[in-house]
C-alpha positions as CSV (number, residue, x, y, z in Angstrom):
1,X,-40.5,0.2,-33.6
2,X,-41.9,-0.5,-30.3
3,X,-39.7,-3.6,-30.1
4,X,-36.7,-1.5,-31.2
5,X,-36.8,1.0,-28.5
6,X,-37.1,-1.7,-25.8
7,X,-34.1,-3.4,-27.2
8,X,-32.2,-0.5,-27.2
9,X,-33.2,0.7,-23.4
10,X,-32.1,-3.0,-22.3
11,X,-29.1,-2.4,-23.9
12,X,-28.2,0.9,-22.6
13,X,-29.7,-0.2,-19.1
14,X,-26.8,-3.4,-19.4
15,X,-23.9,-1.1,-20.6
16,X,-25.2,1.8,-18.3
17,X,-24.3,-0.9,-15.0
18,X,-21.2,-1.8,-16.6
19,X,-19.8,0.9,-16.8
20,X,-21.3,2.9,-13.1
21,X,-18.6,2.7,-10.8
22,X,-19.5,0.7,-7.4
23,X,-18.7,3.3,-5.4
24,X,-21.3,5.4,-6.3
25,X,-24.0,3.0,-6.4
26,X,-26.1,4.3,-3.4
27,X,-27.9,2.8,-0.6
28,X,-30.7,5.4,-0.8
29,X,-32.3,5.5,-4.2
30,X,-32.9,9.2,-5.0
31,X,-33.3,8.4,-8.6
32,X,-36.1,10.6,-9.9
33,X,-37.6,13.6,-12.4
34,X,-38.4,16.9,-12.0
35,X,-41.5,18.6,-14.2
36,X,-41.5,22.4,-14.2
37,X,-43.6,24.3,-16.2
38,X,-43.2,28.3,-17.0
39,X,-45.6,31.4,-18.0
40,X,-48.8,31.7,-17.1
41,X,-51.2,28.6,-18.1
42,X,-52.4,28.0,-14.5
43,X,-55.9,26.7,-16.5
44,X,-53.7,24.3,-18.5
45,X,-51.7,23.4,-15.2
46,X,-55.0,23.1,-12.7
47,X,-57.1,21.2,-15.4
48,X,-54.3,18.6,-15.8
49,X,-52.7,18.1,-12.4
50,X,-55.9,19.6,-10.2
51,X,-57.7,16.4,-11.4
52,X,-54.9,14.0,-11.0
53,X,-55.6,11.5,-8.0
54,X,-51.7,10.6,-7.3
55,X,-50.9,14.4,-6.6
56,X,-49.0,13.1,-3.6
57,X,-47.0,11.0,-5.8
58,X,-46.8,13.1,-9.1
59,X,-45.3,16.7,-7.9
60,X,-44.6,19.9,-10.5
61,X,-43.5,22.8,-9.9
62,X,-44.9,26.2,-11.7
63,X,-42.4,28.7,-12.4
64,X,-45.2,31.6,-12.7
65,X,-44.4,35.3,-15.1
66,X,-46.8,38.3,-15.0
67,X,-48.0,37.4,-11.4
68,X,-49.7,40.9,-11.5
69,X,-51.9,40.1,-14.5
70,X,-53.6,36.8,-12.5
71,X,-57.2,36.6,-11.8
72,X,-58.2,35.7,-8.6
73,X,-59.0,32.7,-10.3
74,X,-56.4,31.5,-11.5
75,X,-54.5,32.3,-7.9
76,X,-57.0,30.6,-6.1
77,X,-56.0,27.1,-8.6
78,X,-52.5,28.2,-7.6
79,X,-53.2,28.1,-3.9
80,X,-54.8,24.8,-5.0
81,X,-52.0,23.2,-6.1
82,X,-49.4,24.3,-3.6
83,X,-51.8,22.2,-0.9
84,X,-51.6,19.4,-3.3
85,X,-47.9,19.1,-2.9
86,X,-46.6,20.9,-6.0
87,X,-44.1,24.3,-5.3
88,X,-45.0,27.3,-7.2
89,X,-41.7,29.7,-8.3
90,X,-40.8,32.5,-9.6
91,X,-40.4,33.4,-13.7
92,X,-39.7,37.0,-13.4
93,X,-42.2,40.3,-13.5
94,X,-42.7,40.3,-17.2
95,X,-40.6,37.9,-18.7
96,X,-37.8,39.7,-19.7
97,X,-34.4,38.3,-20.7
98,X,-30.9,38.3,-19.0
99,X,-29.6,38.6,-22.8
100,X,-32.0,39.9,-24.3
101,X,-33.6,42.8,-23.1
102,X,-30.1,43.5,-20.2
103,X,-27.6,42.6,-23.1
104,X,-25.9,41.0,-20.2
105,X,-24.7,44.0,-18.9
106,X,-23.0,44.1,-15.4
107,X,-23.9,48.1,-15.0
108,X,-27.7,46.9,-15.3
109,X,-28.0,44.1,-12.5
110,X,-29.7,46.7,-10.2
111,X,-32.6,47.9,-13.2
112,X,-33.0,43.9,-13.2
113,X,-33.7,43.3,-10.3
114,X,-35.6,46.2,-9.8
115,X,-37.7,45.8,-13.3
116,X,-37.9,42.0,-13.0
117,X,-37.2,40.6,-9.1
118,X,-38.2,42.6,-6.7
119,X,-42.1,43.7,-7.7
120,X,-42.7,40.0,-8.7
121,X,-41.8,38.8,-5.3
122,X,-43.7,41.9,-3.3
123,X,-46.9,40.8,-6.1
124,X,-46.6,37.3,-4.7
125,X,-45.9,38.0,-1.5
126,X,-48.9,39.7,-1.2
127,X,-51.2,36.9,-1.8
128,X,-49.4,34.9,0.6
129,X,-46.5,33.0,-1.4
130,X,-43.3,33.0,-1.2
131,X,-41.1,31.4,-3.7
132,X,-37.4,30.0,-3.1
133,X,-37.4,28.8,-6.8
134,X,-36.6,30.8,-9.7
135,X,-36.2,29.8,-13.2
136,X,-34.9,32.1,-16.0
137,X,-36.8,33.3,-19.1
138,X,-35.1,31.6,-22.2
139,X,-32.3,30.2,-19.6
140,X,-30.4,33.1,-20.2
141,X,-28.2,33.8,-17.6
142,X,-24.0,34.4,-16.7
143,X,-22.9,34.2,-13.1
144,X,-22.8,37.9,-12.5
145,X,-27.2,37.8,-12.4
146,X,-26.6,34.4,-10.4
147,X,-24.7,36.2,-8.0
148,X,-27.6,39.0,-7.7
149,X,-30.7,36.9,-8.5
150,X,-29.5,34.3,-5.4
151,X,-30.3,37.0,-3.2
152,X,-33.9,36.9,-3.4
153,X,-34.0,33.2,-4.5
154,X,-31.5,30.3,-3.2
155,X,-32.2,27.8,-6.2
156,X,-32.2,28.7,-9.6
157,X,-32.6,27.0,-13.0
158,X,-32.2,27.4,-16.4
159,X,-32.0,25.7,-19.9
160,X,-30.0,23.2,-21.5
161,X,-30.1,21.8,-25.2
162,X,-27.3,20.4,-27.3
163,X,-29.2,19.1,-30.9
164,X,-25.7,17.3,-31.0
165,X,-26.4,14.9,-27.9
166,X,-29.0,12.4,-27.2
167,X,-31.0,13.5,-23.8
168,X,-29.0,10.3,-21.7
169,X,-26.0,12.3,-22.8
170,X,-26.5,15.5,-21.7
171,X,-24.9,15.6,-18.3
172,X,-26.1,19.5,-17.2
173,X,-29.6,18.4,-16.9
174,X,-28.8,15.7,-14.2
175,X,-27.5,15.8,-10.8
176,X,-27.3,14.0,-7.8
177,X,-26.8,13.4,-4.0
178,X,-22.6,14.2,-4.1
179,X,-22.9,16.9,-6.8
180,X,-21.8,20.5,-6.5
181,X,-23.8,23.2,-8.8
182,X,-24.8,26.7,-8.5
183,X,-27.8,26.6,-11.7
184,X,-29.8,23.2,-12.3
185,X,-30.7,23.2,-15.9
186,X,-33.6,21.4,-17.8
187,X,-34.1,20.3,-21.1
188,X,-37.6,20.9,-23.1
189,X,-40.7,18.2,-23.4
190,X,-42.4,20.8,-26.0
191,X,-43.4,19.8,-29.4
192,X,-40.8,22.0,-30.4
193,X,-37.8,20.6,-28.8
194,X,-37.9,17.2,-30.6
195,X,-37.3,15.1,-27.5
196,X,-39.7,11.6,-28.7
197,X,-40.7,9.6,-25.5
198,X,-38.1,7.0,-26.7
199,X,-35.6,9.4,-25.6
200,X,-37.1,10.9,-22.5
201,X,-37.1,6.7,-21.5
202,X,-33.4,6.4,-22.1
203,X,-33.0,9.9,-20.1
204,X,-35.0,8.4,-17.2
205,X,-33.3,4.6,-17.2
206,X,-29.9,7.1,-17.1
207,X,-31.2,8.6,-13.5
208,X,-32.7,5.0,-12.2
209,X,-29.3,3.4,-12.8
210,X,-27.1,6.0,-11.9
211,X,-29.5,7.3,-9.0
212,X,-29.9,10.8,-10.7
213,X,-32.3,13.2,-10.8
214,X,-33.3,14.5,-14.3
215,X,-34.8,18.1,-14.6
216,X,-37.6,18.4,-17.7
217,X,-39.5,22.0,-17.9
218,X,-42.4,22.6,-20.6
219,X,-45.2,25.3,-20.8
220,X,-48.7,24.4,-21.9
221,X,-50.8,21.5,-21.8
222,X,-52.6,20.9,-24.4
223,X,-55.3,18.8,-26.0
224,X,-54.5,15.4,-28.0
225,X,-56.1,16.7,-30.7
226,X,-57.4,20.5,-31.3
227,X,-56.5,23.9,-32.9
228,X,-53.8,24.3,-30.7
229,X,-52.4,20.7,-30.0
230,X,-49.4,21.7,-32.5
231,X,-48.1,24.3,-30.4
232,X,-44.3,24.7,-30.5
233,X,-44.4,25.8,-26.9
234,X,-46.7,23.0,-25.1
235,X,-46.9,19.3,-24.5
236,X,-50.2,17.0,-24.8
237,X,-51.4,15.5,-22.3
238,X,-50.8,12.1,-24.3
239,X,-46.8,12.7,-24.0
240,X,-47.1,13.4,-20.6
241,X,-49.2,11.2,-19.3
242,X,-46.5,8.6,-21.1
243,X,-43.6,10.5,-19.2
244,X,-45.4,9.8,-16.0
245,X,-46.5,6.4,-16.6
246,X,-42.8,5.9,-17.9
247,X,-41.2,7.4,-14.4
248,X,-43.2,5.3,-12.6
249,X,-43.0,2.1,-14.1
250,X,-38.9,2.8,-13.3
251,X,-39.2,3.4,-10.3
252,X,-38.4,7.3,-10.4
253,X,-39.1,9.7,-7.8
254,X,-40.9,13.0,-8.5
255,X,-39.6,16.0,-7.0
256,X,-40.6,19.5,-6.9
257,X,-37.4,21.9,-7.7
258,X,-36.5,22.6,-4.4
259,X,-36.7,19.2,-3.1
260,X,-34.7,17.8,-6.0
261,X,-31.7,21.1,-5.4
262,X,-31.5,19.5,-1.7
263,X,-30.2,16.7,-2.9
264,X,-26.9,18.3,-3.2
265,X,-24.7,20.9,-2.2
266,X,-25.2,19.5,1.2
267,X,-23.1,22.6,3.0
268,X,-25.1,25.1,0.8
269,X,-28.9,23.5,2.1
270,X,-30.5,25.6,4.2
271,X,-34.0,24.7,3.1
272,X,-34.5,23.6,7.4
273,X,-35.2,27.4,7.9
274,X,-38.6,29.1,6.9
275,X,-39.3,32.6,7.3
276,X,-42.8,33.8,6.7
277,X,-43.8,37.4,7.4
278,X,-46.4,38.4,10.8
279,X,-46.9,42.6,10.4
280,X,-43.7,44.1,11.3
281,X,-41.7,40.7,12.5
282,X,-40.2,38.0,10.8
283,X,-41.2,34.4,12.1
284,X,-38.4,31.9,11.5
285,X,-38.8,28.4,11.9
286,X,-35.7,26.0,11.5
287,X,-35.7,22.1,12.3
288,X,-32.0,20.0,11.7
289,X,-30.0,23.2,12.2
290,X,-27.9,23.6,15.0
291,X,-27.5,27.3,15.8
292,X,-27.3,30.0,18.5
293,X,-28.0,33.2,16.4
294,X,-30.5,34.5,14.0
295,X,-29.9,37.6,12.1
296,X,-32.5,39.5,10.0
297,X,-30.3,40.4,6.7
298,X,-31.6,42.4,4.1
299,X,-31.3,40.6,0.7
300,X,-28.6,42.5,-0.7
301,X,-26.3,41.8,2.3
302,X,-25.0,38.6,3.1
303,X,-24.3,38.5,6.7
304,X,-25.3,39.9,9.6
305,X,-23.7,43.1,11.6
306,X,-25.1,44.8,14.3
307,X,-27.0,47.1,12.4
308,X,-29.6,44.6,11.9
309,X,-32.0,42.8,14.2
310,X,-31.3,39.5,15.6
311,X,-31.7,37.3,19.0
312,X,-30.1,34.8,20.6
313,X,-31.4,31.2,20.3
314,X,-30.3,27.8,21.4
315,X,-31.0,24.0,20.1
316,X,-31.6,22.4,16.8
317,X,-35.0,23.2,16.1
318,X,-37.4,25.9,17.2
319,X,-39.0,29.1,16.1
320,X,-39.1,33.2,17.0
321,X,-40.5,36.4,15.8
322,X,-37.8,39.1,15.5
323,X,-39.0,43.0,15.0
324,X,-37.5,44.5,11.8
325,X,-37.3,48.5,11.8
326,X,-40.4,50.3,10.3
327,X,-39.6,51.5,6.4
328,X,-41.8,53.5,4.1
329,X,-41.1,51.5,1.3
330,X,-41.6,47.3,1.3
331,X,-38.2,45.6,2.1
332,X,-37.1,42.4,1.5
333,X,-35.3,40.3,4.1
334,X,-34.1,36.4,4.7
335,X,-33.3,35.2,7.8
336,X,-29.3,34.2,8.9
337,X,-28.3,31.5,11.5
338,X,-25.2,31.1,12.9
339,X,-23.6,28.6,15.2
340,X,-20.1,30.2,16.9
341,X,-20.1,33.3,14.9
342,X,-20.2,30.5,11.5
343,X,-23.1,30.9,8.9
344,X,-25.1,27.8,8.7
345,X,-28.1,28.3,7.1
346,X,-30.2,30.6,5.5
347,X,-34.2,31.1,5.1
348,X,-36.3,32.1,2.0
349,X,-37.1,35.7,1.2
350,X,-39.7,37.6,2.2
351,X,-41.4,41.2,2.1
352,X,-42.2,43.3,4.3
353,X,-44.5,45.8,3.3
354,X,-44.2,49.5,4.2
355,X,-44.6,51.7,7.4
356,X,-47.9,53.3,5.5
357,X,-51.4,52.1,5.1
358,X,-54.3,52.5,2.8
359,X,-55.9,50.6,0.1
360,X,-54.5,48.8,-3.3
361,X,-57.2,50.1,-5.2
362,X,-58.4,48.0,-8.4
363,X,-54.5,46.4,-8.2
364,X,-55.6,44.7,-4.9
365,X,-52.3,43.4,-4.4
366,X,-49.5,45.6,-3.6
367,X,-47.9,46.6,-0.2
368,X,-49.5,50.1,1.4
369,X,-47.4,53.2,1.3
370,X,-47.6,56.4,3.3
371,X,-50.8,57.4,5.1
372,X,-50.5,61.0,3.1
373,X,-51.4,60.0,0.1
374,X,-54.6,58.3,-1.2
375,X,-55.1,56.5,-4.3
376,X,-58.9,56.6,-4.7
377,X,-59.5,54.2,-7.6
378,X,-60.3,54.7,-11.2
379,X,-62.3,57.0,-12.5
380,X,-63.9,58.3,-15.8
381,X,-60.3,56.8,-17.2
382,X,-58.2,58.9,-14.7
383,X,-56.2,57.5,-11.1
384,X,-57.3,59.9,-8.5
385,X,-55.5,60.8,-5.7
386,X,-55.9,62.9,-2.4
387,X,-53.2,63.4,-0.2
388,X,-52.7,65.9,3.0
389,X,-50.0,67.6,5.1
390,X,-47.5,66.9,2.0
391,X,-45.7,69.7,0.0
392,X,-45.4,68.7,-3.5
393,X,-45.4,70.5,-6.8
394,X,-45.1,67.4,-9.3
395,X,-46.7,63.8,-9.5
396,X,-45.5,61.5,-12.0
397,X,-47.1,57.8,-12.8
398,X,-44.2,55.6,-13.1
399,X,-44.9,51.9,-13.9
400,X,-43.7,49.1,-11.4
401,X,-40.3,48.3,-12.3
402,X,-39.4,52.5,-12.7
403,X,-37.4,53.9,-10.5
404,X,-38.0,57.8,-11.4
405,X,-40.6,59.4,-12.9
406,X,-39.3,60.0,-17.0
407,X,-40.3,62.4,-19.7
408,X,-43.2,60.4,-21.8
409,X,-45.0,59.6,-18.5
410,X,-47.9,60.9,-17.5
411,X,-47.6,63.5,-15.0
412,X,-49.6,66.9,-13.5
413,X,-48.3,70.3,-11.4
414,X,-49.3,70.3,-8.2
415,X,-48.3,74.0,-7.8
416,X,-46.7,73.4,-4.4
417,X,-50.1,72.4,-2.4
418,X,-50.0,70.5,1.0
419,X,-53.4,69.1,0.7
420,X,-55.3,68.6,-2.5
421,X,-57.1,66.0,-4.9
422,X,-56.3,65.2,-8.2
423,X,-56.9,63.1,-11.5
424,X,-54.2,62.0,-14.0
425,X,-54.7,59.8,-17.1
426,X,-52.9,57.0,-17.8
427,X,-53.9,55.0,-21.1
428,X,-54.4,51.5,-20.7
429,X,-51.9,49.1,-22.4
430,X,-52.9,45.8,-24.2
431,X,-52.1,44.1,-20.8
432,X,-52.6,44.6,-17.2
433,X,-50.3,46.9,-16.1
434,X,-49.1,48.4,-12.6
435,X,-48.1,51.7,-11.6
436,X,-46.9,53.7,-9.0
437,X,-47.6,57.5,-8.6
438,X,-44.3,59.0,-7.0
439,X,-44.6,63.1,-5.5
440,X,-41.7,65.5,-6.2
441,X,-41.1,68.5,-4.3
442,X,-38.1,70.4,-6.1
443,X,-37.2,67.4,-8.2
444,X,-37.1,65.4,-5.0
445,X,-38.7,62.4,-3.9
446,X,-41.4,63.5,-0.8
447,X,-43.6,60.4,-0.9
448,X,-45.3,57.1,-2.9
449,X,-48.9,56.2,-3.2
450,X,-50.0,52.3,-3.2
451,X,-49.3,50.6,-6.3
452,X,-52.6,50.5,-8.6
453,X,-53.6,48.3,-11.7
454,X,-55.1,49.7,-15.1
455,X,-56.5,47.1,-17.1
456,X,-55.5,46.8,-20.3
457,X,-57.4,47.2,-23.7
């Protein structure tokens, strides 16, 4: 068998350089492979590629769910493995589908992003990272949520799989330096996706001779040989320790997400520009840009007016620290540049967190809100809050993702005080879960507290 598969990749290799036109043989070889990995197995991922010694060679990248139910732990091994050269993305708030759970519905873009988007990025924010990756759960997606989801993250992927094709075949999981795309898609290295190492080979002599980049995601890791080594959703370390040794041995590059989406879509790239976030201002940073303008644009804009801060600059490289306007509520921004009025490239997304101040509580993670209101921790199985110089009559406990306060929530009368304490019950779920408590004064929003964690059962 072993004999079989190397005559059949020397066969393909031969036909493969046939058939590849000369004109797109390159002088730079960017063949290469992209692993990405999704969920939440940051043990699996630290135990494997933590220990590795080629991390500079070997890159991943970690499309992370459920940010908000991490230990610190597990987001210290994260932090980890960003220094070691590997990109850690973005996998949603809680998992939820585009199909699924939002039926693909154009009237629900705006639940979506504010159920799934926005509190994952102000959850990683908060511990200091900011994604420009984003991969959908299940790879389901339309171009309407590309259109929305792009303006919190410039490269998205998703999933291919056609049980019809062999993995060399599949053209939507490669791309290269002269291709245009909006998604990247992967296909799957689980047990459960039937793709044998024989066939991840031919996928990868398909990207060395035709100087591709191939995109491969999976989930766990898991033990050669154990309960759990069966898994549909995980890979053994055996398999991919062959995948890598088999990359290698070719000659492949490894790429994190973002680097490999820069390969294309060269008047789209804008990954020169970094914006990071310094109490009120935004820093931006841009090398190989020529420009003479950065605006500060809201994420659901996408250019600049006058409304919006921005400063002249000059020269192809260089940094500044532009003031954004103080909100009560945590805002998420990217940075513009222009060169003679023209866009010409555009930063990652970041949060930045509200006018207010105070404590996260037991959550520990979430931007402050007002200075009114206190949340004072958990107690005896209740949230407790104190707030002052606020006239409010109602205070509902709406989880992170709600934007009003519903019947079924759990909710008390304030009977109209400006100044009290109180304690409301929330029961724990089977997970982690986060939750906002939002005060009403005649069925109107007057003010937020911080966002708080109760752990689950």
């Amino acid at each position: 068998m072993k004999f079989f598969n190397k005559l059949f990749l020397s066969k393909f290799l031969l036909f493969s350089l046939v058939l590849l036109p000369l004109q797109a043989v390159k002088s730079e070889d960017v063949g290469g492979v992209v692993l990405s990995f999704d969920d939440t197995y940051v043990d699996h991922w630290y135990d494997y590629f933590g220990k590795r010694t080629d991390n500079a060679e070997v890159k991943a990248t970690f499309f992370v769910s459920h940010w908000h139910t991490l230990s610190d732990d597990e987001i210290k091994k994260l932090r980890r493995l960003r220094a070691m050269g590997h990109e850690i993305g973005n996998h949603t708030y809680s998992h939820k589908g585009v199909a699924g759970d939002y039926n693909f519905d154009p009237g629900r873009i705006q639940e979506y992003l504010d159920d799934q988007i926005i509190p994952s990025i102000a959850n990683m924010a908060a511990d200091g990272f900011h994604p420009v990756s984003f991969s959908y759960p299940s790879g389901e997606r339309n171009e309407t949520y590309d259109a929305a989801v792009r303006r919190y993250f410039p490269y998205l992927r998703t999933t291919f799989a056609d049980e019809n094709k062999k993995m060399f075949q599949m053209d939507d999981i490669y791309h290269g330096p002269n291709s245009e795309y909006q998604v990247l898609a992967g296909d799957g290295v689980d047990n459960s996706y039937g793709n044998p190492i024989s066939e991840i080979e031919s996928a990868f002599m398909r990207a060395k001779t035709k100087n591709e980049v191939v995109i491969l995601y999976a989930h766990r890791i898991l033990e050669n040989k154990g309960p759990d080594s069966d898994h549909r959703f995980g890979i053994r370390k055996q398999k991919l320790n062959r995948i890598i040794t088999a990359a290698k041995d070719m000659g492949l590059k490894f790429y994190t997400f973002a680097e490999a989406w820069q390969l294309g879509n060269k008047r789209e790239a804008s990954t020169d520009v970094n914006a990071t976030v310094r109490g009120n201002k935004v820093a931006v940073s841009w090398n190989n840009v020529a420009a003479d303008f950065v605006g500060i644009v809201p994420v659901e804009q996408d250019e600049w007016d006058n409304s919006m801060p921005g400063a002249a600059v000059s020269g192809s490289s260089g940094q500044i620290k532009i003031s954004v306007p103080k909100a009560t509520d945590p805002t998420s921004y990217r940075a513009v540049l222009y060169k003679n009025f023209t866009r010409v490239a555009r930063s990652n997304v970041v949060v930045v967190a509200g006018s207010g101040s105070g404590g996260s509580g037991s959550g520990g993670s979430a931007p402050s809100a007002s200075p009114k209101i206190t949340f004072l921790g958990i107690d005896e199985g209740k949230a407790r809050f104190q707030w002052d110089g606020l006239v409010t009559d109602f205070i509902g406990i709406v989880p992170v993702g709600e934007r009003e306060w519903r019947p079924g929530m759990p909710w008390a009368d304030a009977h109209g005080s400006a100044s009290d304490k109180i304690g409301l019950r929330v029961e724990p779920q089977s997970t982690d879960r986060q939750y906002v408590a939002i005060f009403y004064r005649d069925s109107a929003e007057v003010g937020r507290s911080v966002v708080f964690t109760i752990k689950g059962i």
